[in-house]
N, C-alpha and C positions, 0 to 999 in steps of 0.2 A: 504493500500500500504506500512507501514512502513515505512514511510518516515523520515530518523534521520538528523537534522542540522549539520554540520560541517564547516560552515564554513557562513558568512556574517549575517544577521539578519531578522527577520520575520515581524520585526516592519517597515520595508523600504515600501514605498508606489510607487511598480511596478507595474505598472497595467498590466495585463492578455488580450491582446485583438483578439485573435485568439484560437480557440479547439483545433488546429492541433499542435501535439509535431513532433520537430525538428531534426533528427539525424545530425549532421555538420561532419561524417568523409570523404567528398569532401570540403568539406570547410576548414580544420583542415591541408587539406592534398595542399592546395593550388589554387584551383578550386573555386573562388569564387561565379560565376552564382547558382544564385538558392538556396541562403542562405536565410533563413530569423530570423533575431534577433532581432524580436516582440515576437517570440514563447516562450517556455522552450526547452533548448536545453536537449537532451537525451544520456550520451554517455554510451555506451556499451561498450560488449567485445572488439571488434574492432576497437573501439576510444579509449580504453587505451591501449589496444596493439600500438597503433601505436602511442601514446603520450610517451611510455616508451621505443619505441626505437629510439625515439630522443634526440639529446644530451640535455641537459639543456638548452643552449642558445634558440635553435630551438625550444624547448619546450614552453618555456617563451613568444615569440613571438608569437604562435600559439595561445596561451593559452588569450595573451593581445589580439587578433585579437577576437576573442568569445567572451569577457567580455567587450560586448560592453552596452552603457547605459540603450538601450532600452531592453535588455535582461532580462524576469521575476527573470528566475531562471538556474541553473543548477542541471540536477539529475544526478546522477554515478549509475547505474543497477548492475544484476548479484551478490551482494554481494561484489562489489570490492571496494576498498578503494580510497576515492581520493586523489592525486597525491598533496604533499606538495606544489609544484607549482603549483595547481590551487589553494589549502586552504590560501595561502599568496596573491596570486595575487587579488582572489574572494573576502578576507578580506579590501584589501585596497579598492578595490572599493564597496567596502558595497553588492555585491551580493550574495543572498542565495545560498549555493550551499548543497545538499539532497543526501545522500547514500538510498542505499535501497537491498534487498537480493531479489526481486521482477526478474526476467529474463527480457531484453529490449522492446522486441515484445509486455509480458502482462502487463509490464507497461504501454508501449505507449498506448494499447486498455484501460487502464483501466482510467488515465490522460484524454482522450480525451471524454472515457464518460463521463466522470464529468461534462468537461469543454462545452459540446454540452449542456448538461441541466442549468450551472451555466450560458452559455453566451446564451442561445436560446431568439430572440424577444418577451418581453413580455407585455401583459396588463393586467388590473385587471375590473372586470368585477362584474357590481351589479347583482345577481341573484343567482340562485341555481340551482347545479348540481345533475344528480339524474343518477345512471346507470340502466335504463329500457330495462331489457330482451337481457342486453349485447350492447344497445345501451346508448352511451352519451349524454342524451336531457340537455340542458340550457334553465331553462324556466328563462325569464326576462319580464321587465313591470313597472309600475310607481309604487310608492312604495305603500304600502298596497293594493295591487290589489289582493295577494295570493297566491303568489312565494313559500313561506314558506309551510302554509299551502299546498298545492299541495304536496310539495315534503314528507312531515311527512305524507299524506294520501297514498302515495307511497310505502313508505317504510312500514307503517300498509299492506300494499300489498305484501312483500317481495322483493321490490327493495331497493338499496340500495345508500345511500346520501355519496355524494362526497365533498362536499359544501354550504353552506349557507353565503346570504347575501354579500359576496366578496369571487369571484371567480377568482382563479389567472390563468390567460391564456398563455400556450408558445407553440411557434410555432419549432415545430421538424424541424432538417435536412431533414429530410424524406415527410418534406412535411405538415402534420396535425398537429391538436390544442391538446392540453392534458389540461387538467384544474384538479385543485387541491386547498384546503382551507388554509387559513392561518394557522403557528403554533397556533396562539392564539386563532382563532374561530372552529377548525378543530372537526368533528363531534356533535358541536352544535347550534342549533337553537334557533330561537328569534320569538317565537310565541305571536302575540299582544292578550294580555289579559291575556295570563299564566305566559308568560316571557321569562327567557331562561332555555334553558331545555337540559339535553344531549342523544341524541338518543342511544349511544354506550351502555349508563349503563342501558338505558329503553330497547333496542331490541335486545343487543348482539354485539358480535363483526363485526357476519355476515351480519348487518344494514349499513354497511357503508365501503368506502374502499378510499384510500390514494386518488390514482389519475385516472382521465379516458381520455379517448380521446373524446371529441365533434363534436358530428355528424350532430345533430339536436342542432337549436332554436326554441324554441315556444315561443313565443312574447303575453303573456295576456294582451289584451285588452277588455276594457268597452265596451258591445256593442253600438252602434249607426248606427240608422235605414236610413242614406244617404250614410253609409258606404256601398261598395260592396265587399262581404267578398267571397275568391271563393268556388265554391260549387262543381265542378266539378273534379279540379285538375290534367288536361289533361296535364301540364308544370310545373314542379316543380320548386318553389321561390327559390332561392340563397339567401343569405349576404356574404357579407367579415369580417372576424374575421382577425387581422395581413396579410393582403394580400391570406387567404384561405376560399376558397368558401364554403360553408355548408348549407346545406338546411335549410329552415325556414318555420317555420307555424305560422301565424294568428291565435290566437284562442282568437275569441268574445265570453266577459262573458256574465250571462244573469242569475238570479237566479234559484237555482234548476237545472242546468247541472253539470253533472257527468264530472268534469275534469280529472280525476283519469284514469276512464277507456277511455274516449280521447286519454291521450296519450300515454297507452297503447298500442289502436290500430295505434296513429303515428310513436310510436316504430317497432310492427310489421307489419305494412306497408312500413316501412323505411327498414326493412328487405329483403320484399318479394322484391323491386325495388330494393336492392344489387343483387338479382339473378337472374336479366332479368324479374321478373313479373309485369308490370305496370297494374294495375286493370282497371285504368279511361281509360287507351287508349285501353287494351280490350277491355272493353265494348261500347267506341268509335268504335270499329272496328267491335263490333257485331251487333251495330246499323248500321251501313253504309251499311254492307251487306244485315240485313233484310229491307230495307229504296229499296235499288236495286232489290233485291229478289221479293221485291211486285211490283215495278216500272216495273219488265217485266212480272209480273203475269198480272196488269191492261194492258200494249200493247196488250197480248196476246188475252185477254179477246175482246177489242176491235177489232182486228182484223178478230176475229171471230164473232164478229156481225155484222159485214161490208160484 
């Protein structure tokens, strides 16, 4: 964005607590409804147009009325220089104020995506992310169950690792999770027995990618034989991740199961259910019909023995 200081300090501890940038030339202009001075205020063309043709006094005042405490910051857009009375007024109360050659509009879109991804609800999450066939599985579990390993037999598959061992979760405007690795652990893995290892320099850059959206949980657990694990799948499980729903699978371990290609197919079954296919309740619905189908074959039968 370019963004050059001119005026207050970057060391001031104003907190940011809203994405959304501010234009104030109703506010500026005396219309105070509907201001808000949590934001960073944004002034453009039309906010120094209309700050330079006021006379000084009016200026001043205008300008004191913006520079209020709670205010982050101020940016001046378009290339235009800011107004010695704001660079004095903005000095004494210690407010940063930012030029930039950036146009108002693509600033503001550009300010607010930052600010959606810097302020989005976040958690942080033990497991590994793996993007399978375009879908985001979280497989999680007690620790040494095989999170890891999973995910490296995976990517031996040509899918590709998003994360290992702490996964950082945020929840979009838009609604879904996106998950991504820490700077520090980001494309490597902690395999017990080998150690830690980097997948990026063993499979390529194509082994692994920044960030994904989470679709799926698969939850590894130990089998145990009082557990009722479902078999059928006629109702797909939810959890909540930051207040959003996301399918979840059970999957009981058991020596010698192929988990790999598991969730493979709970990838592309997670698929086929994004496009109206549900398998279990076809075949629920293909049984109920041949269940009827024969229910009036026997009437019939009967009634012609009668």
């Amino acid at each position: 964005m370019k963004l050059h200081l001119v005026a207050g300090t970057e060391a001031v501890p104003r907190a940011i607590v809203s994405p959304e940038v501010h234009r104030p030339g109703l506010y500026l202009a005396g219309f105070v409804e509907g201001h808000h001075p949590d934001r960073i205020q944004l002034l453009g063309q039309q906010e120094m147009a209309f700050l330079a043709s006021l006379t000084r006094e009016a200026r001043r005042e205008c300008l004191s009325r913006l520079l209020a405490k709670t205010v982050p910051c101020v940016v001046v857009s378009d290339g235009i220089s800011a107004e010695q009375d704001l660079i004095d007024l903005a000095g004494e109360r210690d407010v940063p104020v930012f030029e930039s050659d950036a146009p108002a509009s693509r600033l503001a879109r550009q300010i607010g995506s930052i600010l959606e991804d810097l302020l989005a609800p976040s958690t942080t999450i033990h497991g590994t992310l793996v993007d399978v066939y375009g879908v985001g599985m979280l497989f999680t579990g007690k620790s040494g169950i095989g999170k890891s390993e999973c995910g490296l037999d995976l990517v031996e598959h040509g899918h590709r690792l998003v994360a290992d061992d702490v996964v950082q979760v945020f929840r979009t405007p838009r609604g879904y999770l996106v998950g991504t690795g820490s700077d520090l652990l980001r494309h490597y893995m902690e395999i017990r027995g080998v150690g830690i290892i980097d997948v990026r320099s063993m499979y390529g850059v194509r082994a692994t990618r920044q960030k994904k959206r989470i679709e799926v949980q698969v939850n590894l657990v130990r089998w145990a034989d009082i557990t009722d694990y479902e078999r059928l799948g006629f109702e797909d499980e939810k959890t909540q991740i930051l207040g959003v729903d996301i399918a979840v699978v059970a999957l009981p371990l058991v020596p010698g199961k192929n988990i790999t290609v598991i969730s493979e197919v709970i990838a592309l079954n997670h698929l086929l259910k994004l496009r109206g296919i549900h398998p279990a309740r076809e075949f629920d619905q293909r049984l109920k019909a041949l269940t009827m189908a024969r229910g009036r074959a026997a009437r019939v039968i009967r009634s012609d023995s009668e």
